[in-house]
N, C-alpha and C positions, 0 to 999 in steps of 0.2 A: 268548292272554290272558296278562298278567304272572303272575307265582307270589305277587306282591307288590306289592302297592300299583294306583294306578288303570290303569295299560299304561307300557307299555316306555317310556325315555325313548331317544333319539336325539341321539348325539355325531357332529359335524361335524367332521372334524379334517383338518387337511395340513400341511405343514412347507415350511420354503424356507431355502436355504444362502444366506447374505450373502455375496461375497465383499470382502474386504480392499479399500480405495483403494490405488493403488500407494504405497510410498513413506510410508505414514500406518499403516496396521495391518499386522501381522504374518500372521495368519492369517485363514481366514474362518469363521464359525458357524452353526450352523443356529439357525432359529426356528422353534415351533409354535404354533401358530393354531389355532384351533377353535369351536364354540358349541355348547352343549348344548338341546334343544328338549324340552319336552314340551309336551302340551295344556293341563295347567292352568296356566301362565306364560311371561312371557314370556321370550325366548330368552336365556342367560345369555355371553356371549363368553369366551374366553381364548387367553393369551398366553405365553409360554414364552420366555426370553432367555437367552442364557451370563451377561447382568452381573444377573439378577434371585437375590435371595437364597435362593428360595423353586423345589424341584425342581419340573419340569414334572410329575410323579406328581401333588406337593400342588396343586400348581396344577389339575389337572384333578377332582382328588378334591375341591376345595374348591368347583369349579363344580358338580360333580354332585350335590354335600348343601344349596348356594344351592338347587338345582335339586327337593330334596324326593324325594331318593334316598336308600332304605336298602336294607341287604342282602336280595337276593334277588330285586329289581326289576330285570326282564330291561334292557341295553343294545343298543342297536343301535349300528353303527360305520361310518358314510360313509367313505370315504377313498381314496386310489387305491391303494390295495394293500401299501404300506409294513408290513412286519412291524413294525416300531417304533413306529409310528403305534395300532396294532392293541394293540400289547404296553403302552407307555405306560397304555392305556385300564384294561389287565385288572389293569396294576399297581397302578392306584388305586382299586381296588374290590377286587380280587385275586380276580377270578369270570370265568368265560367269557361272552365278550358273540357277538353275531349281528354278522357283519361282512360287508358291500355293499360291493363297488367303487360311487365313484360314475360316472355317466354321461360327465361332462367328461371326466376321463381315458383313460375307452374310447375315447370319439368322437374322443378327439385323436389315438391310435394308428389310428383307422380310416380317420382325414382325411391321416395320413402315408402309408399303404399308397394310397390314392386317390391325392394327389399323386406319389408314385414309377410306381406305373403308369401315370398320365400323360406323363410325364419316358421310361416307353418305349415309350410309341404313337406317338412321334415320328419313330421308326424303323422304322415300321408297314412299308416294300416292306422292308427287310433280312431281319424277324423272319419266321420261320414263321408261319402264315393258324392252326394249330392250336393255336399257341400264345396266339397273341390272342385266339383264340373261347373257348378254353379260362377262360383269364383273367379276358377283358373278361365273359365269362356270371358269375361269381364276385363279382369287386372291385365291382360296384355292390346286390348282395345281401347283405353284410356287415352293412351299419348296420342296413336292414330287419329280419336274421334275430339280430340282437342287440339292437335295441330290443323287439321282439316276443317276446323270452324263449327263442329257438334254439340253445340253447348246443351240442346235437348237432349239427343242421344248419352251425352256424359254423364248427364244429371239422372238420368234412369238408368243406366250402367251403375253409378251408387248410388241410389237408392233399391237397386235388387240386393248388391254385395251385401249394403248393412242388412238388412231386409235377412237373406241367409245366413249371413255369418251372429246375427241378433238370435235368432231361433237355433242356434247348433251352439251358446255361448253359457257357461253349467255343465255341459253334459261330458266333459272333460276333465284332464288332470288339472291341476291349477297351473301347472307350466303353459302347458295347449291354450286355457284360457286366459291368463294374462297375456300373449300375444295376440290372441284375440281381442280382448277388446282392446289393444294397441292400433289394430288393425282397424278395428274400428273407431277409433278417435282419428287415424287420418284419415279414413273416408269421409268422418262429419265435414273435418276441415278443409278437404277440399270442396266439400258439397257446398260449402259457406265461404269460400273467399272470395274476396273482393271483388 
């Protein structure tokens, strides 16, 4: 229950880097996006630009007081994990908020790790039989044991995967093992996000 007011409001936020046309602009910028939700209204959007006069701080402080936010009323923080995304938020209220990765983000990291170990089941007579069982029992338990709230079980899920695919990584062509350690740079990354 909020400390303040009728419950938490909930901030949606992401960011995207524009880049430059060739030959037309010099550099490229980021933009933030977001919308702030609570239950008694409706959802308020915002936007954030290098040419808008106005900081993305005010810009977001100005959706959350539309919004019927005052000090002390818990925030939550969707986002895919950007500390700045997270930070932005605290600046404009200048208080700790609850911060969730969202969903999309995950699943995209999880949908990468699926397609690489696809990319080397292809090679299934080269690879060792142990390595595959090893793997193939893992890589399609991830999404399950991370939509279901497994953050233990996910976390030793990869760390066996790296663990075997670490030890089976050399012993190959350099095709087999350049996807291998592809395969394992996104398991680090998921092992390590936000």
């Amino acid at each position: 229950m909020s400390r303040v007011g009728p419950g938490p409001m909930s901030v949606f936020i992401d960011g995207a880097y524009i880049r430059p046309v060739p030959g037309f602009q010099t550099r490229h910028f980021e933009i933030i996006m977001g919308c702030v939700d609570t239950d008694e209204r409706v959802a308020r959007h915002f936007v954030s630009a290098p040419n808008i006069s106005t900081s993305k701080v005010d810009i977001i402080r100005a959706a959350l007081r539309a919004q019927g936010w005052i000090p002390g009323r818990d925030i939550t923080v969707f986002s895919d994990g950007d500390p700045a995304l997270r930070g932005a938020v605290v600046s404009a209220e200048r208080q700790q908020v609850t911060h969730i990765l969202d969903w999309f983000h995950i699943s995209m990291r999880v949908r990468h790790i699926e397609q690489t170990f696809e990319g080397i089941r292809q090679f299934e007579p080269e690879l060792k039989s142990w390595l595959l069982t090893s793997a193939y029992c893992d890589v399609p338990r991830l999404r399950h044991l991370l939509w279901s709230g497994y953050v233990d079980e996910t976390r030793d899920a990869l760390r066996l995967m790296s663990y075997w695919v670490r030890s089976a990584v050399s012993e190959h062509t350099h095709e087999i093992n350049a996807k291998m350690k592809r395969f394992l740079v996104l398991i680090d990354e998921l092992a390590t996000y936000p």
